[in-house]
C-alpha positions in Angstrom: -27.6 -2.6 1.7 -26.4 -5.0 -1.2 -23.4 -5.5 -3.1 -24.1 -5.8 -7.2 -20.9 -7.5 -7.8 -19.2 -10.4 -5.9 -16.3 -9.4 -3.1 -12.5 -10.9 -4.6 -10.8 -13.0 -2.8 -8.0 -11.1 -0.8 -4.5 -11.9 -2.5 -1.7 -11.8 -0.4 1.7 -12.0 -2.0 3.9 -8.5 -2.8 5.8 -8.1 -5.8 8.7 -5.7 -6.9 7.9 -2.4 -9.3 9.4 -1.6 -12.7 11.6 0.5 -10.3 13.5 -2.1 -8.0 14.0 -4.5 -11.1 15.8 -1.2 -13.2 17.6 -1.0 -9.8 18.7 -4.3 -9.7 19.7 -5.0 -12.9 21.4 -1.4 -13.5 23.2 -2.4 -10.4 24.2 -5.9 -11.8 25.3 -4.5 -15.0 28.0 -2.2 -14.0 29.6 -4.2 -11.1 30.2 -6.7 -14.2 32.0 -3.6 -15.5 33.3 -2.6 -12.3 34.1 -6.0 -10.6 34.0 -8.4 -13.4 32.2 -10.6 -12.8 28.5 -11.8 -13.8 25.6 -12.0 -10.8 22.7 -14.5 -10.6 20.8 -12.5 -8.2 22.0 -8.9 -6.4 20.9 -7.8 -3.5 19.3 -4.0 -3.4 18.4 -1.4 -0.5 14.7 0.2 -1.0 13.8 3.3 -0.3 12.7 2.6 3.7 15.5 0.5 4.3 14.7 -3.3 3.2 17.0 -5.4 1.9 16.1 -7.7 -1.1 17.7 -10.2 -3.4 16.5 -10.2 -7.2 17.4 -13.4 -9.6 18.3 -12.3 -12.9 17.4 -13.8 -16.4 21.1 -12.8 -17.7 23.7 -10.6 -17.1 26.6 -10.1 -19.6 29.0 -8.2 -21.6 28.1 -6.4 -24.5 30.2 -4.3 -27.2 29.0 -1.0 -25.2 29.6 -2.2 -21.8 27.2 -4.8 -20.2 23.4 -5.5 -19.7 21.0 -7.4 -17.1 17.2 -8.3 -17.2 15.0 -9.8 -14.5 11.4 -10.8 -15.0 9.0 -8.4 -13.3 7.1 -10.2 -10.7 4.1 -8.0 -9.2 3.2 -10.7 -6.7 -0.6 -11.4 -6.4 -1.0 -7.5 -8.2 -3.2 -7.4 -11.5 -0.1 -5.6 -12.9 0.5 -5.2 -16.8 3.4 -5.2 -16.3 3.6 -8.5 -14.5 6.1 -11.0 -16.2 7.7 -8.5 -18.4 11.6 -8.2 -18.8 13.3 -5.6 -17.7 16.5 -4.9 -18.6 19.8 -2.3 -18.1 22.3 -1.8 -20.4 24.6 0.1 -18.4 28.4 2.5 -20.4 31.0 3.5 -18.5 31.4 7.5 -18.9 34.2 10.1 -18.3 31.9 12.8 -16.8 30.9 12.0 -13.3 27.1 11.1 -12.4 24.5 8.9 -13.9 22.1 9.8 -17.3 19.4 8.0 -18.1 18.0 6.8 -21.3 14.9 5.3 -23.0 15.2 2.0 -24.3 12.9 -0.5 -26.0 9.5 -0.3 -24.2 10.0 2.9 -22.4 8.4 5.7 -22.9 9.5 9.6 -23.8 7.7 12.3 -22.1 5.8 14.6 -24.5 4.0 17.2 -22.5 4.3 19.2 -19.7 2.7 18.7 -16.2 4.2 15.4 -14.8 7.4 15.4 -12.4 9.7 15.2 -15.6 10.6 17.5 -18.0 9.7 17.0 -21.4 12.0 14.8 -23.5 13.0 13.1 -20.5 12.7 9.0 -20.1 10.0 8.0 -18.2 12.0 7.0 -15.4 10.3 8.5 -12.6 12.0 10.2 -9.5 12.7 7.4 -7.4 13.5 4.6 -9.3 16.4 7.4 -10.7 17.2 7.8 -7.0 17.5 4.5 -6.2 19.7 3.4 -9.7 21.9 6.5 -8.8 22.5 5.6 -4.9 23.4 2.2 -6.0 25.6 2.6 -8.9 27.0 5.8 -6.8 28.3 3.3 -3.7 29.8 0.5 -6.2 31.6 3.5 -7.5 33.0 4.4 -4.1 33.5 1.0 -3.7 36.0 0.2 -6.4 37.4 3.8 -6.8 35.8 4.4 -9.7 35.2 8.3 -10.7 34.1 8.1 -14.0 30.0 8.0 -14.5 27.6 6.0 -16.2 25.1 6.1 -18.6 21.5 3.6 -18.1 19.2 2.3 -20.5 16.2 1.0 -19.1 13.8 -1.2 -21.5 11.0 -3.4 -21.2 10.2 -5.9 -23.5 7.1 -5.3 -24.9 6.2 -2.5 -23.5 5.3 -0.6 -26.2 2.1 -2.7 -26.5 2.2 -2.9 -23.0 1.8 0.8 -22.7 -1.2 1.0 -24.8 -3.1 -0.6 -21.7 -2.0 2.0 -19.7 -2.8 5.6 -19.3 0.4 6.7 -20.6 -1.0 7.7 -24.3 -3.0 10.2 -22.9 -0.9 11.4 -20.4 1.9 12.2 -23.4 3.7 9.3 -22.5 5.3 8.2 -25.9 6.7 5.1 -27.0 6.4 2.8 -24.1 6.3 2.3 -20.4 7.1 4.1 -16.9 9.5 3.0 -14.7 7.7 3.6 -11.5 7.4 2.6 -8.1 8.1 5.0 -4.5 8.6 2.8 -2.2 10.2 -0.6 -3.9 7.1 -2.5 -3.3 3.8 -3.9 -5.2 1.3 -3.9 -2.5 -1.9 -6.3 -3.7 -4.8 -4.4 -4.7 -2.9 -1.0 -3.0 -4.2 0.9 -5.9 -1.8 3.1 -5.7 -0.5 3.1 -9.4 -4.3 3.9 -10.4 -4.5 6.8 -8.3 -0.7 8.0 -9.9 -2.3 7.8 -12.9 -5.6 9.8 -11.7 -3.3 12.3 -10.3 -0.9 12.3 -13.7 -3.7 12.7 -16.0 -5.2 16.3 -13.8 -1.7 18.0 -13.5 -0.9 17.1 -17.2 -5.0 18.6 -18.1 -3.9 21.7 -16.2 -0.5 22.5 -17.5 -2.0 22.1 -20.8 -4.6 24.9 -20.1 -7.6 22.8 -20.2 -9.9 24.4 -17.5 -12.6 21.8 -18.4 -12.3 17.9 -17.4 -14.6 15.0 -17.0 -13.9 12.3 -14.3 -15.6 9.6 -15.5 -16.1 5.5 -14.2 -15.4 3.8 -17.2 -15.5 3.7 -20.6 -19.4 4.2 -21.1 -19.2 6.9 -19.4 -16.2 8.8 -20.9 -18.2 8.3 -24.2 -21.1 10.0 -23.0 -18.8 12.9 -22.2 -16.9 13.1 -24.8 -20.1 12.9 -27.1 -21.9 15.1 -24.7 -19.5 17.8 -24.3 -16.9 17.2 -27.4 -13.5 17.2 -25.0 -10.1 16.2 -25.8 -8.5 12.9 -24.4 -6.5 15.2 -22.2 -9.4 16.3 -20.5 -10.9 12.6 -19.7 -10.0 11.7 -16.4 -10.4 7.7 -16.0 -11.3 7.6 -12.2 -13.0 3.9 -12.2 -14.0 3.7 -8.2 -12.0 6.7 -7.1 -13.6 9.3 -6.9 -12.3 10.7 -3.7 -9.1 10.8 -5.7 -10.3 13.3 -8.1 -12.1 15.2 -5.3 -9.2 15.3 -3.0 -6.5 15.9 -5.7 -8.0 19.6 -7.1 -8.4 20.7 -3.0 -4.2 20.9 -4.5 -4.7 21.6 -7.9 -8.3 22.8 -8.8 -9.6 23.3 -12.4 -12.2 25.7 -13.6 -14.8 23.1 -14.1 -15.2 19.9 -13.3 -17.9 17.3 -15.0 -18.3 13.8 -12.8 -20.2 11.0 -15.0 -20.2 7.3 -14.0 -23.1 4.6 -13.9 -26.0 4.9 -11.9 -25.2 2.5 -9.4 -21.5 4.0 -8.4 -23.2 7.7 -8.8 -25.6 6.3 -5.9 -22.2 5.4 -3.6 -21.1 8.7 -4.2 -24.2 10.3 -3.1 -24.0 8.1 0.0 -20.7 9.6 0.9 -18.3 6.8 -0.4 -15.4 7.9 -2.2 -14.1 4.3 -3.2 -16.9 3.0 -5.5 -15.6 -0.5 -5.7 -18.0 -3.4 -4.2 -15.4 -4.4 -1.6 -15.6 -1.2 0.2 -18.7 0.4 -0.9 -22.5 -1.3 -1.1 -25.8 0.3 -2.9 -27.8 1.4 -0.2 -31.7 0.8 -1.4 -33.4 1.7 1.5 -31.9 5.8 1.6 -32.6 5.1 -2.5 -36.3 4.5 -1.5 -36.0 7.6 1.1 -35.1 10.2 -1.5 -37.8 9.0 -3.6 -40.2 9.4 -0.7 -38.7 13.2 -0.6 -40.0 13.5 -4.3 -43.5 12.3 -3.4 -42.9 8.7 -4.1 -45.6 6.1 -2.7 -45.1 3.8 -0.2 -45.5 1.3 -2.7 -43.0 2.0 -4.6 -41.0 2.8 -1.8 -41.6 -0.9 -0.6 -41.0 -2.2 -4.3 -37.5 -0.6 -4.2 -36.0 -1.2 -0.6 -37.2 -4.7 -2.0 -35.1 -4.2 -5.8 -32.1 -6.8 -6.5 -30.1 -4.0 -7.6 -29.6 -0.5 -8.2 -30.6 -0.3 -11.9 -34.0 -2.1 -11.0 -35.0 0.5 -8.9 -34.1 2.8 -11.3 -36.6 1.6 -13.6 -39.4 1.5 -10.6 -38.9 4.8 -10.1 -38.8 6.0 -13.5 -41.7 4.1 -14.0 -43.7 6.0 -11.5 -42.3 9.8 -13.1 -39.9 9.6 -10.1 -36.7 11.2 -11.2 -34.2 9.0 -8.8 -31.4 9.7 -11.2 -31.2 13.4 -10.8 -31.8 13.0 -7.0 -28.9 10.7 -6.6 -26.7 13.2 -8.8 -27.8 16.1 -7.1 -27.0 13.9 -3.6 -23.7 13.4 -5.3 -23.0 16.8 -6.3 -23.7 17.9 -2.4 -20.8 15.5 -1.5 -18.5 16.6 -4.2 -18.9 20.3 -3.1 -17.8 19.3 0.4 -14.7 18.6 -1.1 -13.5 20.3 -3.8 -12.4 24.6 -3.4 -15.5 26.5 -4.2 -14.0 28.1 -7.2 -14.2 24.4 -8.8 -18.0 24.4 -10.6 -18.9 20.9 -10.1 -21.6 18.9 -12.6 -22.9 15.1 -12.0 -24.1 13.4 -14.9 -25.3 9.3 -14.2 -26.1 7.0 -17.1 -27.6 3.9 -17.5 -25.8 0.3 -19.3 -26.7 1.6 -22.6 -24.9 4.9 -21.6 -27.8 7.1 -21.5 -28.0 10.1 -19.5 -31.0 9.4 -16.4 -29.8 11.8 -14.4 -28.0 15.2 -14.4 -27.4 18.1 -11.7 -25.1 20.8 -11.5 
């Protein structure tokens, strides 16, 4: 079994989501207002517990009440957000309890089918938790009934957000403030799968019974061109596919169309669900065994357990009228079936690097 693409090198260092820096500098901006006086750092509780101490780029007194911005640090995370400021601007208020708001860089919710209601902020559940909890104790703390109102921005993050899968998810205007646990685990992934998640539940509640799960962006053009579907309906898996497969056992669709390159298709029809190099390797010699099922020779057989890569054997096999490609989709489409409800009609579609179609089965 061989990799196609070299193994990254572990990172190591953890970093601190849009949601603990809104925290901290919502927090740092009303005990100005509260306590008067400015912070260089405050300390904040994340959700299991941990206690943590964020610097601050400013924190000071505006016409409206008072604001505070940190810099974003995802630790060794490929974040886009990594970097950014994120700031509060934080209003004292008669009525009790805390409202958000959008400010620059965050986005406006648009459609239906995420955990906020449209016309919302896209501050998501926890990080709202969090903000409240904390501006809720300082309350307690100085006697304070009134409420507060919090602006959450991020610099940039309007073209920030175009890197992101918030356009298609209805996500308007700018970033989410995310996060569930505090933390930005290296290479956790976790965001991704959100996202993969996000993008299904937002498909369904738009009535779309019809969505393609596709590898990258070759193959969401072939399915788009293929089958004409909305953005809505393109689901941008990469290497996950066991988070599309295990997400509709919850929430099922009518139909569901899987298309990625040849190479990940051929992981999948191995049984991997994580696609990516560093968990998942092309195995040539059960390749070279379902092209023995199809009446392949032993010479080709040889010539592909012998192949540099996935794509080369491809072309062996197509070379003898060997259809490898719809083998290793129909392989694929076995192990998708495993997973998904029956009532979900499952079709596999692989392509090559130009992004043609070498294989189909449904």
């Amino acid at each position: 079994m061989r990799d196609e693409t070299p193994e990254q090198p572990a990172p190591l260092r953890f970093g601190y989501t849009t949601g603990s820096c809104a925290t901290a500098t919502s927090l740092a901006a009303a005990r100005l207002l509260l306590a008067g006086h400015a912070d260089d750092a405050v300390e904040i509780v994340l959700p299991k517990g941990q206690r943590v101490m964020m610097r601050l780029e400013f924190c000071r007194a505006t016409a409206e009440g008072a604001e505070a911005g940190t810099i974003k640090d995802a630790g060794d995370d490929p974040d886009v957000t990594h970097g950014a400021l994120i700031f509060a601007r934080v209003a004292l208020a008669a009525a009790p309890g805390v409202r958000f708001h959008a400010g620059p860089g965050v986005g406006t919710v648009t459609r239906a089918g995420l955990t906020l209601p449209v016309g919302e902020p896209a501050i998501n559940p926890v990080p709202r938790q969090m903000m409240t909890t904390h501006l809720e104790a300082l309350a307690a703390e100085h006697g304070y009934a009134g409420g507060f109102d919090v602006t959450i921005g991020v610099e940039g993050g309007e073209a920030l957000a175009l890197k992101t899968m918030n356009p298609r998810l209805g996500i308007v205007g700018g970033l989410s403030i995310l996060g569930t646990t505090g933390i930005v685990r290296p290479f956790s992934c976790s965001a991704y799968i959100a996202s993969i998640h996000q993008g299904i539940d937002v498909a369904r509640a738009n009535g779309i019974a019809h969505i393609a799960a596709c590898t990258g962006n070759a193959s969401e053009d072939a399915m788009r061109a293929h089958y004409h579907l909305p953005d809505m309906a393109l689901i941008e898996m990469g290497d996950f596919a066991g988070a599309v497969l295990k997400h509709l056992r919850r929430a099922p669709v009518a139909r569901l169309s899987m298309c990625g390159g040849f190479g990940k298709l051929s992981k999948l029809a191995a049984g991997h669900l994580d696609l990516h190099s560093r968990h998942s390797s092309i195995d040539l010699p059960l390749l070279a065994q379902w092209a023995a099922e199809a009446g392949a020779s032993d010479a080709l057989q040889a010539a592909m357990r012998a192949a540099n890569t996935s794509q080369e054997a491809l072309k062996l096999a197509q070379a003898d009228g060997v259809p490898l490609g719809d083998l290793v989709c129909a392989h694929a489409l076995r192990v998708a079936r495993d997973i998904v409800p029956p009532s979900v009609a499952v079709e596999m579609f692989a392509i090559d690097r130009q992004g043609r179609f070498v294989g189909e089965a449904r």
